[in-house]
Backbone as JSON, one array per atom type, in Angstrom:
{
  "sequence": "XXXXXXXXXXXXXXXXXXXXXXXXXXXXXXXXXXXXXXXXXXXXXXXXXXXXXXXXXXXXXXXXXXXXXXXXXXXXXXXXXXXXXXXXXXXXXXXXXXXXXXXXXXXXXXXXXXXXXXXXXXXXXXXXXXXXXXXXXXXXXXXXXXXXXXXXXXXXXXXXXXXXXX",
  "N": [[20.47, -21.67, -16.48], [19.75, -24.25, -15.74], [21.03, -24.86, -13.59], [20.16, -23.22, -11.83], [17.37, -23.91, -11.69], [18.13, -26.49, -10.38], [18.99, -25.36, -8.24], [16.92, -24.39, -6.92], [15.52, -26.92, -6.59], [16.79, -27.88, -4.72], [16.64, -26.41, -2.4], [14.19, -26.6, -2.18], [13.71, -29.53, -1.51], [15.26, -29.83, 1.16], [14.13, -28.56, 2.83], [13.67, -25.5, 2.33], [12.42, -22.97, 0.85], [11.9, -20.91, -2.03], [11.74, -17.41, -2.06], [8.91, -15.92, -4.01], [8.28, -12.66, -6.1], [5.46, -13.33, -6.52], [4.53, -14.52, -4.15], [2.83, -13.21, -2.79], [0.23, -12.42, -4.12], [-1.6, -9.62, -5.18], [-4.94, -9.4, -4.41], [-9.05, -10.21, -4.68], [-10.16, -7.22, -3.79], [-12.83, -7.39, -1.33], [-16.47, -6.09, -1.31], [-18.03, -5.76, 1.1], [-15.75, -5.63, 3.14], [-14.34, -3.21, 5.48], [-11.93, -0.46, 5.88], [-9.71, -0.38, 8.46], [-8.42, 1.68, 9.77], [-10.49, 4.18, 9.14], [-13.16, 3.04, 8.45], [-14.16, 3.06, 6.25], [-15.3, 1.85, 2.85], [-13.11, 0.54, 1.08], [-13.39, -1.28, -1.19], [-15.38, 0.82, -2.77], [-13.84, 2.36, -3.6], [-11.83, 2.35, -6.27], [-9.74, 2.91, -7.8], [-8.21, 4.34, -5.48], [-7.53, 2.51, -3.92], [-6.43, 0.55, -1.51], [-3.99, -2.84, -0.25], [-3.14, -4.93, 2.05], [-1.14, -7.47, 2.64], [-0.76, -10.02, 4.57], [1.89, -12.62, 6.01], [0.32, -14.8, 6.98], [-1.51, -15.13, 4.24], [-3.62, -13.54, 4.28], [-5.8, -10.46, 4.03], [-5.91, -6.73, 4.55], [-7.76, -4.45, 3.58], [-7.29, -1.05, 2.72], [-8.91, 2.87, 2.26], [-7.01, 4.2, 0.9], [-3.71, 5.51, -0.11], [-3.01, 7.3, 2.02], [-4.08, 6.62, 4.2], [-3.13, 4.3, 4.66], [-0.45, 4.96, 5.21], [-1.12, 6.32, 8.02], [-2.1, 3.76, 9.26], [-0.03, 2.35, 8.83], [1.86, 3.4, 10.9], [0.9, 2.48, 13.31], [0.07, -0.51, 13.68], [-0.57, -2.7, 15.22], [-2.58, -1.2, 16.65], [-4.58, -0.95, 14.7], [-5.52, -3.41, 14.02], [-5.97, -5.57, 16.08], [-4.95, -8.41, 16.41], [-1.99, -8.48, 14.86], [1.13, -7.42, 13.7], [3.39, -5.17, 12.71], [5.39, -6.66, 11.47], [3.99, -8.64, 10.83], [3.43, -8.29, 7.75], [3.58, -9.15, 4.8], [3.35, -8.11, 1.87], [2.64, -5.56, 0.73], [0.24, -3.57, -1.77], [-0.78, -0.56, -3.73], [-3.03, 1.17, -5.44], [-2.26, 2.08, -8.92], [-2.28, 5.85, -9.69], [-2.88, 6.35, -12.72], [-2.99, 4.31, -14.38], [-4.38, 2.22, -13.1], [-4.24, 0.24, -11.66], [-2.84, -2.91, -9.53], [-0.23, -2.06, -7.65], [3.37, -2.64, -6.38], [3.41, -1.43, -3.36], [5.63, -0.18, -2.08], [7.3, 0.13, -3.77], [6.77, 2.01, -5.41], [6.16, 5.18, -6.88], [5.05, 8.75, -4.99], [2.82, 11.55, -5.32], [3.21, 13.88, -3.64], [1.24, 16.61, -1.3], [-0.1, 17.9, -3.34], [-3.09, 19.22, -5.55], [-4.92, 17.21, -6.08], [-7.54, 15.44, -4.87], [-8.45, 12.78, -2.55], [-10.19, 10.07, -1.67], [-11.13, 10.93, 0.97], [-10.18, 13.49, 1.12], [-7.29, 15.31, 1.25], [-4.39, 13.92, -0.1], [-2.59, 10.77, -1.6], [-1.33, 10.65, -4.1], [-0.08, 7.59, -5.88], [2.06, 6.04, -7.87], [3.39, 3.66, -10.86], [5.59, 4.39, -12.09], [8.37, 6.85, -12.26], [8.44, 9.13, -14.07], [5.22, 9.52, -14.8], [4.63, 9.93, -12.17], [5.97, 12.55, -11.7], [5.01, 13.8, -13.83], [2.29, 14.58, -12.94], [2.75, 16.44, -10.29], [3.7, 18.29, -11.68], [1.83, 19.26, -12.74], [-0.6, 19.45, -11.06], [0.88, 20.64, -8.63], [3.16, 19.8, -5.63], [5.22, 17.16, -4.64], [7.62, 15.06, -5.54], [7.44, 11.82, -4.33], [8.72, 8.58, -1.92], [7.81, 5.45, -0.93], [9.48, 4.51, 1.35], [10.87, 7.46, 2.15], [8.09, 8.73, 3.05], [7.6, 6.26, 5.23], [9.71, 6.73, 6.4], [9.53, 9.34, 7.67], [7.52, 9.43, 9.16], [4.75, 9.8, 8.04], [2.1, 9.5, 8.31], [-0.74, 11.4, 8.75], [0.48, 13.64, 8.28], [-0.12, 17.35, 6.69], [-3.11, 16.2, 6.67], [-6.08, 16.34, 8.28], [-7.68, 15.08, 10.46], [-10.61, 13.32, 10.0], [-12.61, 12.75, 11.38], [-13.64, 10.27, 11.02], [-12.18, 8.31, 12.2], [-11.81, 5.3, 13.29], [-10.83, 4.48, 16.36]],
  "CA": [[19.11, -22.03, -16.17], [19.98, -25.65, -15.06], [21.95, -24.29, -12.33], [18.94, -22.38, -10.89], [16.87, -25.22, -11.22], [18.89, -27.41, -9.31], [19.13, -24.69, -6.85], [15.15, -24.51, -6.23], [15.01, -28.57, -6.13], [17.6, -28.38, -3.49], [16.58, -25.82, -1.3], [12.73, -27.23, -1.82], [14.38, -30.82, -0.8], [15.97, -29.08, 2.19], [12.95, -27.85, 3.6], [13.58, -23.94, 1.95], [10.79, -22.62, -0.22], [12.19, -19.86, -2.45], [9.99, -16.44, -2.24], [8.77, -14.94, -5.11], [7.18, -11.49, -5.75], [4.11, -13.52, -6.46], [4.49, -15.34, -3.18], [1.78, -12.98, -2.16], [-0.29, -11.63, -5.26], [-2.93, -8.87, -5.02], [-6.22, -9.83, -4.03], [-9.7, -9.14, -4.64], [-10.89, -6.69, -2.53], [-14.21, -7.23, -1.16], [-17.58, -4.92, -0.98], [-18.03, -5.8, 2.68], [-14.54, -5.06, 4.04], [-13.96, -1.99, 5.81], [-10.82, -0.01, 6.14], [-9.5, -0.71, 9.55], [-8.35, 3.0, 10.0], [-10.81, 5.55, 8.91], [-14.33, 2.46, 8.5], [-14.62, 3.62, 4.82], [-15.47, 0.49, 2.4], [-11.7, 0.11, -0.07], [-13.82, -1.28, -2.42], [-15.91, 1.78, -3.41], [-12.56, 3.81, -4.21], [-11.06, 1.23, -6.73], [-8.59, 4.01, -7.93], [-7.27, 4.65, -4.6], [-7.53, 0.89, -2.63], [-5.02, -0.27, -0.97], [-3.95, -3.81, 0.35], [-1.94, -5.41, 2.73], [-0.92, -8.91, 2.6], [-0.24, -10.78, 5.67], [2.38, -13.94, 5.7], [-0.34, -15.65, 6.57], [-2.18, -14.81, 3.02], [-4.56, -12.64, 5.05], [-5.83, -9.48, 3.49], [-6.54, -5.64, 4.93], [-7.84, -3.33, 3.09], [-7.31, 0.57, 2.93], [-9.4, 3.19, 0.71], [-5.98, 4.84, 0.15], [-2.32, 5.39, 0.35], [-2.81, 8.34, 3.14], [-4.38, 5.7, 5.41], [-2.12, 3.39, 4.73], [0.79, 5.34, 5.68], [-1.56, 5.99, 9.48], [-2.7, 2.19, 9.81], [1.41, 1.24, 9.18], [2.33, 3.97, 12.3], [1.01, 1.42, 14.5], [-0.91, -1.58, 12.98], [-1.14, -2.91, 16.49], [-4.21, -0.19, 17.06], [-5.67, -1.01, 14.12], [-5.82, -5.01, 14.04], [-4.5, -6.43, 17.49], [-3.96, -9.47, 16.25], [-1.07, -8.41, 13.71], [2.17, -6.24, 14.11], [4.15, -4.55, 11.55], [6.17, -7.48, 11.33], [3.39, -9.84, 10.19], [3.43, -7.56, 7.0], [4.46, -9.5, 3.68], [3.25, -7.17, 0.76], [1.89, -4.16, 0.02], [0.0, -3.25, -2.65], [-1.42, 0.51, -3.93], [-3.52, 1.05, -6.78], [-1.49, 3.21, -9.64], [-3.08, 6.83, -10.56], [-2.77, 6.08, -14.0], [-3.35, 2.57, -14.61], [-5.17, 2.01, -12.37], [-4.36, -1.53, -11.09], [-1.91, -2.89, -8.07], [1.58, -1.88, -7.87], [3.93, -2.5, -4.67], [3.52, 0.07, -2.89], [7.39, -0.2, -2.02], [8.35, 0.66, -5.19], [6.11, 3.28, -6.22], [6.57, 6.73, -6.37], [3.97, 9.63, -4.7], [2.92, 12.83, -4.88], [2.61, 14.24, -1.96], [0.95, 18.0, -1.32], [-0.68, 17.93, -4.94], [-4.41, 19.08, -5.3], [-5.42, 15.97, -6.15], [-8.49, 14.87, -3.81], [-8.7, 11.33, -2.46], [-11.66, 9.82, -0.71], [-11.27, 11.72, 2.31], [-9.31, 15.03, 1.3], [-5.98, 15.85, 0.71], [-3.95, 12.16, -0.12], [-1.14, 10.7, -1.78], [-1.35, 9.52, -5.29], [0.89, 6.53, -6.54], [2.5, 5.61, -9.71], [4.9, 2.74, -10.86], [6.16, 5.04, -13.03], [8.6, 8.42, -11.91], [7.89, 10.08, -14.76], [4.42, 9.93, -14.49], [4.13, 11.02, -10.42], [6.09, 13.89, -12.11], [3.56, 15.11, -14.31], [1.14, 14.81, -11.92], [3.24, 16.93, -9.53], [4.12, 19.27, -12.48], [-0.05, 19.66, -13.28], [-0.96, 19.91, -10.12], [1.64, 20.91, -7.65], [3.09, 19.01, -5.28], [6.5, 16.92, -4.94], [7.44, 13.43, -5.77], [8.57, 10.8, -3.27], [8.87, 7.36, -2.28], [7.7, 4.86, 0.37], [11.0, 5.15, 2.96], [10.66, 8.73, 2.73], [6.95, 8.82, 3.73], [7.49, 6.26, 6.34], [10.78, 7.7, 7.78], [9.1, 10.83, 8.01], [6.69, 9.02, 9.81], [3.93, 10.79, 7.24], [0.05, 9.33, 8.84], [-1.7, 12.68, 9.68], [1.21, 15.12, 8.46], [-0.8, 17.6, 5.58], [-4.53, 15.66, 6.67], [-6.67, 16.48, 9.16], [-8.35, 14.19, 10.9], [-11.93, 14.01, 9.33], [-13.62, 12.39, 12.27], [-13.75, 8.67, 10.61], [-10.86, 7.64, 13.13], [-12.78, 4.1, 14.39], [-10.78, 4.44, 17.59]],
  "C": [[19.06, -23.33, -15.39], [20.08, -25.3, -13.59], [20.59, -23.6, -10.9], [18.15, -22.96, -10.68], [16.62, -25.96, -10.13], [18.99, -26.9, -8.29], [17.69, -25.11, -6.07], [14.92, -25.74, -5.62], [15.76, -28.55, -5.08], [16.93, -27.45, -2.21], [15.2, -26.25, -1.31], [13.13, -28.77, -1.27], [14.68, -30.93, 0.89], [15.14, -28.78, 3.47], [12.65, -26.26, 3.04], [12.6, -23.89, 1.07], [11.6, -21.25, -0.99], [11.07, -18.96, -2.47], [10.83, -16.28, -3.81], [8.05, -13.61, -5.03], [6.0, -12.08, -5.44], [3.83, -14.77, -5.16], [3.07, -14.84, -2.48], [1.07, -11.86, -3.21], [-1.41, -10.69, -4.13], [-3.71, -9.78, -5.1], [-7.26, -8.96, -4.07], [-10.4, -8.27, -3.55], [-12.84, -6.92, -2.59], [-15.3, -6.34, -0.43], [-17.72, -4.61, 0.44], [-16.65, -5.37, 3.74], [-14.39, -3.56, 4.11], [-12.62, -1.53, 6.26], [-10.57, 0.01, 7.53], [-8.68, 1.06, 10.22], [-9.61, 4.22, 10.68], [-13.38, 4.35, 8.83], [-14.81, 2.49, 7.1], [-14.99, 2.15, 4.26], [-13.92, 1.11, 0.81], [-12.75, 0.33, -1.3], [-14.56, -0.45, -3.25], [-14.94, 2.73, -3.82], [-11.49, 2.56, -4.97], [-9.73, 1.8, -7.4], [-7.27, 4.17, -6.53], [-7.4, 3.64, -3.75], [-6.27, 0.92, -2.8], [-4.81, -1.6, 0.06], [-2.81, -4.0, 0.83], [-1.5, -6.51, 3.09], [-0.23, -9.58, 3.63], [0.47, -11.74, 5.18], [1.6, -14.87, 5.59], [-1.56, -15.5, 5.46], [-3.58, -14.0, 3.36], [-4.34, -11.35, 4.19], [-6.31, -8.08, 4.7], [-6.68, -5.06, 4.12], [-8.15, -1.69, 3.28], [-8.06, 1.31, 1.75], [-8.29, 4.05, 0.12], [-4.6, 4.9, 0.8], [-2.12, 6.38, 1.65], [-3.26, 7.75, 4.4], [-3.57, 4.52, 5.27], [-1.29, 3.66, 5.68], [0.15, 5.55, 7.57], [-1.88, 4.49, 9.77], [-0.6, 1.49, 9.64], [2.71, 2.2, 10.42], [2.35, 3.14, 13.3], [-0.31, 0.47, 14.09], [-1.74, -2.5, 14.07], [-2.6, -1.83, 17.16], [-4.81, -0.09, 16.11], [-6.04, -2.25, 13.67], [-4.82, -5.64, 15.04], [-4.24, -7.38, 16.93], [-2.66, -9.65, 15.48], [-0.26, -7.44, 14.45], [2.78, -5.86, 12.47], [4.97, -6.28, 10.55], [5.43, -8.93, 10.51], [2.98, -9.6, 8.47], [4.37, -8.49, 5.68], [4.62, -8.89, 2.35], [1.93, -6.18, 0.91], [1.4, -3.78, -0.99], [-1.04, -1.77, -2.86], [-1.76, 0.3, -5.46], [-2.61, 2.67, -7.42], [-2.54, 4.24, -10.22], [-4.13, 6.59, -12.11], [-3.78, 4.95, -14.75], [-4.38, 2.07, -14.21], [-5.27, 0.08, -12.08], [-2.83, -1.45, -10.44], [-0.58, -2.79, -8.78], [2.25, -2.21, -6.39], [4.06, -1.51, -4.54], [5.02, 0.56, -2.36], [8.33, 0.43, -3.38], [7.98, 1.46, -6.01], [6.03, 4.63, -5.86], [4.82, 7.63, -6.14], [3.62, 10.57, -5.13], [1.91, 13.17, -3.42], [2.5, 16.41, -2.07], [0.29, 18.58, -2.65], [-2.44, 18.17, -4.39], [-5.34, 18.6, -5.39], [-6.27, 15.58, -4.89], [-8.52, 13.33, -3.65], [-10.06, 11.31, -1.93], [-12.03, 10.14, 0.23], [-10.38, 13.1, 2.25], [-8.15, 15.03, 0.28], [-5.3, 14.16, 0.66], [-2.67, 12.05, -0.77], [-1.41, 9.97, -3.43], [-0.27, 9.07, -5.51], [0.54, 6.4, -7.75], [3.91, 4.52, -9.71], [5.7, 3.54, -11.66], [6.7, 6.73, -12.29], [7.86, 9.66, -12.97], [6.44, 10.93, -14.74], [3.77, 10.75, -13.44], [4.8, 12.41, -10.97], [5.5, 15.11, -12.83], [2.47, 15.68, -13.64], [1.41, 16.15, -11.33], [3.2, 18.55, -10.44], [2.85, 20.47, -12.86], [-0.65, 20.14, -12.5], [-0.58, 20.31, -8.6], [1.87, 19.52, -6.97], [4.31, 18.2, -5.42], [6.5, 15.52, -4.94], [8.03, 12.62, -4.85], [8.17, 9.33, -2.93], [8.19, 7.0, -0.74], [8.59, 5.05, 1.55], [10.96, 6.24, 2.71], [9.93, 9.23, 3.41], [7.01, 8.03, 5.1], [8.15, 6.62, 7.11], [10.35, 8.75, 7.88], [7.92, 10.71, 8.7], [5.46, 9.71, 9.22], [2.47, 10.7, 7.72], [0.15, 10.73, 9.65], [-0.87, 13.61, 9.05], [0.56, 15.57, 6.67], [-2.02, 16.9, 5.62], [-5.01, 15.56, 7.75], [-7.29, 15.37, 9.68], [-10.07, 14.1, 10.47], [-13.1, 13.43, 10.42], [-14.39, 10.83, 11.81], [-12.7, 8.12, 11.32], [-11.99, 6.44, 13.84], [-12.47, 3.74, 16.09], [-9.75, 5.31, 18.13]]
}
């Protein structure tokens, strides 16, 4: 414990800042913010919000993980001033629970008949087991963030519903 300490004081001495997870906590979403995707308001879908935490402690909010996955295709067409890269955390609200999880580390279902706020969607869970019941209850297969975005997933299984802001 010393040891780790002494590390922090040195590399805060140094000029280094150690991260932490909570370098960039969830935040509350507010009534007035609109999803930069689809125009929806986050905060009326408190089940399925989703945030995105800029370095610089800047918030976006999404009303779900299926617009997420289109607003992080190309983030540049849906807030010029930001790129992928200005991206420090993620957070999705869990099925279940219903409160923030990283969305990095939470499992989906994807193709389940589960309705989101605009259709067909993606529910999250911090928990496998649980996205498995889901999956098990209501069809539908379980998977992870790097699968959805290497599969480049915005739009694939969801139509476009005609809320596209540009």
């Amino acid at each position: 414990m010393r040891v780790v300490l002494s590390a922090m004081l040195l590399a805060t001495a140094i000029g280094g800042v150690p991260a932490y997870a909570d370098d960039y906590p969830a935040q509350q979403l507010s009534t007035q913010q609109r999803c930069p995707v689809c125009g929806m308001y986050p905060a009326r879908y408190p089940a399925w919000a989703v945030q995105v935490i800029f370095k610089d402690r800047s918030m976006t909010a999404l009303e779900s993980p299926m617009e997420l996955f289109r607003f992080l295709t190309d983030v540049k067409k849906y807030d010029a001033q930001r790129t992928a890269a200005d991206i420090a955390k993620i957070y999705v609200t869990d099925y279940v629970q219903k409160n923030w999880i990283n969305a990095k580390q939470a499992f989906y279902v994807q193709g389940s008949k589960v309705k989101g706020p605009m259709g067909a969607d993606l529910p999250a869970f911090a928990s496998k087991a649980a996205a498995e019941a889901l999956a098990k209850e209501t069809g539908g297969s379980v998977t992870t963030f790097d699968a959805l975005a290497a599969a480049g997933h915005a739009g694939h299984g969801m139509h476009d519903h005609g809320h596209s802001r540009r």
